[in-house]
C-alpha positions as CSV (number, residue, x, y, z in Angstrom):
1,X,-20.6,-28.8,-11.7
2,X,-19.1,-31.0,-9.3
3,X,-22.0,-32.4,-6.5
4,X,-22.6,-30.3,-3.7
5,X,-22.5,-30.8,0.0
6,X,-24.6,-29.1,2.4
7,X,-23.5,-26.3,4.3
8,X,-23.4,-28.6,7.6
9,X,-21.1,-30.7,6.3
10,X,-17.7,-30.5,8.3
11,X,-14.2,-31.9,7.8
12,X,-13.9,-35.6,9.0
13,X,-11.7,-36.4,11.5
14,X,-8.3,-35.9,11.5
15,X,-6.2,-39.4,10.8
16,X,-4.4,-41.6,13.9
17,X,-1.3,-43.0,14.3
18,X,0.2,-46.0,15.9
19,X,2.9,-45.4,18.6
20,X,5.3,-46.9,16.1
21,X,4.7,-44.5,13.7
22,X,7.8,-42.5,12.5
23,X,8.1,-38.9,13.3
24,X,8.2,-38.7,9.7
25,X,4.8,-40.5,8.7
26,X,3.0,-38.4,11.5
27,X,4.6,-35.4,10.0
28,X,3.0,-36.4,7.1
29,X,0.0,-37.4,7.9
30,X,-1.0,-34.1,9.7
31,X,0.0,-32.2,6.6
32,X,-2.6,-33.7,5.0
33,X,-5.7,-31.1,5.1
34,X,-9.3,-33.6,4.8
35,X,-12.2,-31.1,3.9
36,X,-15.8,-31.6,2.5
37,X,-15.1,-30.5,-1.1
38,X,-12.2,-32.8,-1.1
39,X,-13.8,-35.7,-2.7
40,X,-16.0,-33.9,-5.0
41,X,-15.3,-30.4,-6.0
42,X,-11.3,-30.0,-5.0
43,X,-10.6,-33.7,-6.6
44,X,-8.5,-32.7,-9.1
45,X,-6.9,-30.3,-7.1
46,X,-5.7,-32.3,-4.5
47,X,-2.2,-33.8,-3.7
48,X,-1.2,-30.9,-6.4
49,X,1.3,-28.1,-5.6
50,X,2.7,-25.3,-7.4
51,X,1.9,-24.0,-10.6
52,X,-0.1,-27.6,-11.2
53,X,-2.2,-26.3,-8.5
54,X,-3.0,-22.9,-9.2
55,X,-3.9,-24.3,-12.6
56,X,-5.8,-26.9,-11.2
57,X,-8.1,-24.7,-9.3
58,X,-8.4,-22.2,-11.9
59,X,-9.9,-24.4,-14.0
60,X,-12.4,-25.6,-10.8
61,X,-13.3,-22.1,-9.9
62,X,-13.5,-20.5,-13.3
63,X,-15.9,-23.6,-14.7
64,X,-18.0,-23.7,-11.6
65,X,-19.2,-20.3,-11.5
66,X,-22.2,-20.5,-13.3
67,X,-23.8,-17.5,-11.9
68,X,-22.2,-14.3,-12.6
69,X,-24.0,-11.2,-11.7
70,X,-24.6,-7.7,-12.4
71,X,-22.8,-4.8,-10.7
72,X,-26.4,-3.6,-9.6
73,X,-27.4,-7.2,-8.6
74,X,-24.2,-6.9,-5.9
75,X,-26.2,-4.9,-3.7
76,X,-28.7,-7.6,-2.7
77,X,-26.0,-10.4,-2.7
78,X,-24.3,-8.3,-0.4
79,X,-26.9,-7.8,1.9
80,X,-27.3,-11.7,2.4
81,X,-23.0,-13.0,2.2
82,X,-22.3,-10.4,5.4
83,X,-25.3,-10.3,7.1
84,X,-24.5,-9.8,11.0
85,X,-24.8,-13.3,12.4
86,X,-26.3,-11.4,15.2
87,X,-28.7,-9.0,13.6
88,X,-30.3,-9.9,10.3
89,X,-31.1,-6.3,9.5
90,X,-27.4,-5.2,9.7
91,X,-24.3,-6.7,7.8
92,X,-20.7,-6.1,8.5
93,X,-18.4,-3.6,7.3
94,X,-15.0,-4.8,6.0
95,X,-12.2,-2.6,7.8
96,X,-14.0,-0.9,10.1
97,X,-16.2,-3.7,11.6
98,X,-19.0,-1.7,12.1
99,X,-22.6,-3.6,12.2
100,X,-24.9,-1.3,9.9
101,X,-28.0,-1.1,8.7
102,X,-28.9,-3.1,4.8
103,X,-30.5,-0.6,3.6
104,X,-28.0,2.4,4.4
105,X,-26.4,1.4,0.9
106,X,-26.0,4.3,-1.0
107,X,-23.0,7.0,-1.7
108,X,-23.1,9.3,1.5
109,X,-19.9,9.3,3.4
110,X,-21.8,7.3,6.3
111,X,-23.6,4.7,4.2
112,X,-22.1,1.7,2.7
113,X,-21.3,0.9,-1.0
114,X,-19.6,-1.7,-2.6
115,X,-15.7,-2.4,-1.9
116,X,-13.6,-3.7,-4.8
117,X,-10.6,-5.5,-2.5
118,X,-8.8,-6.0,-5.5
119,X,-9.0,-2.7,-6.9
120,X,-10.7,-2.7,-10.4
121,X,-8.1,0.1,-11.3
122,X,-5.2,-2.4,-11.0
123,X,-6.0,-4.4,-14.6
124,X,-8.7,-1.7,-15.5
125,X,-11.4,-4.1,-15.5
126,X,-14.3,-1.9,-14.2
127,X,-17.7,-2.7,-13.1
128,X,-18.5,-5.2,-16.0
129,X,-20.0,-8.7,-15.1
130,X,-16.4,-10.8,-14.1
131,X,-14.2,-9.5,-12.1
132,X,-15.8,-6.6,-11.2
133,X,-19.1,-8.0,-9.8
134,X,-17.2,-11.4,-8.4
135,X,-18.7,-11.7,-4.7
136,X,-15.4,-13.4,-3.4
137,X,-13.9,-10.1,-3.6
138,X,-16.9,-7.3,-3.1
139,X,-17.5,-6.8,0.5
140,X,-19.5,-3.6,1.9
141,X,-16.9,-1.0,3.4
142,X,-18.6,2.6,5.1
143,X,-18.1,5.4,2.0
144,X,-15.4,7.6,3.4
145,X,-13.3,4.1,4.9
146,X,-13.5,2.9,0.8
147,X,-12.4,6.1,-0.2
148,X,-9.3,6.4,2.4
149,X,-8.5,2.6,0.8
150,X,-8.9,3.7,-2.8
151,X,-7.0,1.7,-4.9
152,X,-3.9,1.6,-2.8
153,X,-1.6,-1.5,-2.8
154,X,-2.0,-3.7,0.7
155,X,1.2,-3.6,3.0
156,X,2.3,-2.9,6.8
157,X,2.5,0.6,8.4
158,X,1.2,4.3,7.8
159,X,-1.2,6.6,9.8
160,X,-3.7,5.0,11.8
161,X,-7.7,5.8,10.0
162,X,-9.2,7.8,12.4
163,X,-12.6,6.7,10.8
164,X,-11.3,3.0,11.3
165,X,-9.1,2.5,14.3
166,X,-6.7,-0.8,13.8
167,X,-6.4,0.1,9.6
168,X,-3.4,2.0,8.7
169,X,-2.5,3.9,5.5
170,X,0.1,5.7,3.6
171,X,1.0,6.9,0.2
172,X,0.6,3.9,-1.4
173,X,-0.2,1.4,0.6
174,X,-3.2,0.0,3.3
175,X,-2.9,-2.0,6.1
176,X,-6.7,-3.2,7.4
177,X,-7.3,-3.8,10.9
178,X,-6.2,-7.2,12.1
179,X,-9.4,-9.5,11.8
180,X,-9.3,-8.8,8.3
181,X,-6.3,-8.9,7.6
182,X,-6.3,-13.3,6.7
183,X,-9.6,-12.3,4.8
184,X,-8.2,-9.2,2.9
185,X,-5.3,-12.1,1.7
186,X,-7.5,-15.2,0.0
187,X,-9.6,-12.2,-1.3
188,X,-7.1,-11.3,-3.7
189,X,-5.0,-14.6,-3.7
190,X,-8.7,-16.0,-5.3
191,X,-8.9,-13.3,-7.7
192,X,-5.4,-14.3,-8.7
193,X,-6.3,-17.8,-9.6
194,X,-9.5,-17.1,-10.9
195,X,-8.5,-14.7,-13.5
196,X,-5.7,-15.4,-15.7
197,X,-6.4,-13.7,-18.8
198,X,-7.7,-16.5,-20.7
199,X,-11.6,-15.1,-20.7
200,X,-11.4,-11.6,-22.0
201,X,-10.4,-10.1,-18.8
202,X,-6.5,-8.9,-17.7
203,X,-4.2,-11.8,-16.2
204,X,-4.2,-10.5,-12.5
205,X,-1.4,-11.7,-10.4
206,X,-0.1,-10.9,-7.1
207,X,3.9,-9.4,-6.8
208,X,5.9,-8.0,-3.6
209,X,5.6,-4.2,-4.9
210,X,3.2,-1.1,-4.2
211,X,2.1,1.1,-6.2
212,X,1.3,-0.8,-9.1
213,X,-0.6,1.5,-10.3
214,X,-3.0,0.2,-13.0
215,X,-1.2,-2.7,-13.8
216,X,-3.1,-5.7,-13.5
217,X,-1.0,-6.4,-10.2
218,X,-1.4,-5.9,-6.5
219,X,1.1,-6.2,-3.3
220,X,2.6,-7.4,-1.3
221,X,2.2,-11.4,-1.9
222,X,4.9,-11.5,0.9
223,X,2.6,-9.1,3.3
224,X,-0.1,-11.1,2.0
225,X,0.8,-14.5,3.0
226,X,1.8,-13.7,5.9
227,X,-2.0,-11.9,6.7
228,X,-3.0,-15.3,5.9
229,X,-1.4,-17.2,8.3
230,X,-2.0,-14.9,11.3
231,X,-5.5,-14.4,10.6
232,X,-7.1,-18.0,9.5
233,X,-11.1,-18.2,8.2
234,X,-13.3,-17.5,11.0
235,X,-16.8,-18.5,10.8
236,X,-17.8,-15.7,9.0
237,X,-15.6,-15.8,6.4
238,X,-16.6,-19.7,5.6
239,X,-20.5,-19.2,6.2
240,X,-19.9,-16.1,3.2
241,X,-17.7,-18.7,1.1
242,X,-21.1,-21.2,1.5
243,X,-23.8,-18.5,0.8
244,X,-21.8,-17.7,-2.8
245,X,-21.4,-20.9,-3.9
246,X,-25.1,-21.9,-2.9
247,X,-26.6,-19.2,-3.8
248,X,-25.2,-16.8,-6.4
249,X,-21.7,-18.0,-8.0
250,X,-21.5,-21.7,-7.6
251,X,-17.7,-21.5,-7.2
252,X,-15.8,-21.3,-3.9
253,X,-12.6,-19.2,-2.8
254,X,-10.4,-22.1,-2.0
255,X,-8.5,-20.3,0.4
256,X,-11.0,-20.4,2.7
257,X,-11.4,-24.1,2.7
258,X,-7.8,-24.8,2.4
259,X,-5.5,-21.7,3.6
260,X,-2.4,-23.8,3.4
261,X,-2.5,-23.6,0.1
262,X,-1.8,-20.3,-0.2
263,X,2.1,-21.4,0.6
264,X,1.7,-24.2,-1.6
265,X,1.4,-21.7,-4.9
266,X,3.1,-19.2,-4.0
């Protein structure tokens, strides 16, 4: 596995330009993203685009997840990646927000259990160790919030959740309250380059459609991409990207560390 960096380790600082530099070379220059992994675990990822990209990081990702888990061990690992930064006892609930309790995991409509965001339906993969116990896409959600979810497609509009003001559903879509939205994104966007049905488990791949059903696709990349963009990682989001790759997986959602290259693959 590529050599790790601690968890304090920040981007360097952002390149300078002469005042002769062409508008072009700054242009350039401040495309270029510098990030801690760069030089270690993204190095063969970088200055890639496109398809060579995605592949690049799949391999990455795929090879440096040395710890899988089991869909019972997800409880614990949950209680650590979205702990409350400002209550250790609590963590935070994905949609609604809510600070809750650890231990009031369980199947009651008021406790917490164990969100798929990319819907295990959608590929049929189930519960199994892979995809269905992968931390960069579990997060805690209250019971009845999960259940409005379901395995609906992500995309604007519907009824607002009464349980969950700012998330809106329909038919056959979800649309999760706008903090989340940037997070609900790389979720899947990483499930889409980590799994491309080359290790027993289905090829799953984003497309601009709802109701796929249990096809091993979920929408809308277009909806998607654009969550990304309006909501970029917030501290949370990167300290529970750090506690997985220290602690339990060993890989990283590189949408986190680099969003823009969400646009550069798709």
């Amino acid at each position: 596995m590529a050599a790790q960096i601690p968890a304090s380790a920040t981007a360097g600082p952002a390149h300078r330009t002469s005042g002769s530099a062409t508008a072009a070379h700054r242009a350039s220059i401040s495309s270029i993203s510098v990030g801690a992994y760069d030089d270690t675990y993204y190095k063969d990822a970088v200055g890639k685009t496109g398809k060579t990209l995605k592949d690049a990081l799949h391999r990455i990702i795929s090879s440096t997840q040395t710890g899988k888990l089991t869909y019972s061990q997800v409880w614990d690992a949950l209680k650590n990646t979205d702990q409350d930064p400002a209550n250790s006892a609590n963590v935070i609930l994905l949609y609604s927000g809510k600070s809750q309790s650890k231990n009031s995991n369980g199947g009651d409509p008021d406790d917490w259990n164990r969100e798929h965001v990319w819907a295990k339906s959608h590929g049929d993969f189930g519960t199994a160790t892979g995809p269905g116990t992968d931390l960069h896409h579990l997060r805690p959600a209250d019971v009845s919030v999960n259940s409005t979810r379901g395995n609906k497609d992500f995309d604007n509009g519907g009824t607002e959740v009464g349980e969950a003001p700012g998330n809106y559903t329909d038919g056959d879509s979800f649309e999760p309250r706008d903090a989340d939205k940037g997070d609900v994104a790389r979720m899947i966007l990483y499930m889409a380059v980590r799994y491309d049905g080359g290790d027993g488990f289905p090829d799953l791949e984003p497309n601009d459609t709802v109701g796929n059903g249990s096809k091993p696709n979920i929408g809308r990349i277009s909806v998607l991409k654009e969550w990304s963009r309006q909501d970029p990682p917030s501290a949370f989001e990167k300290r529970r990207n750090q506690v997985i790759f220290d602690k339990y997986q060993h890989n990283r959602n590189p949408f986190v560390d680099h969003p823009e290259w969400v646009n550069e693959i798709w």
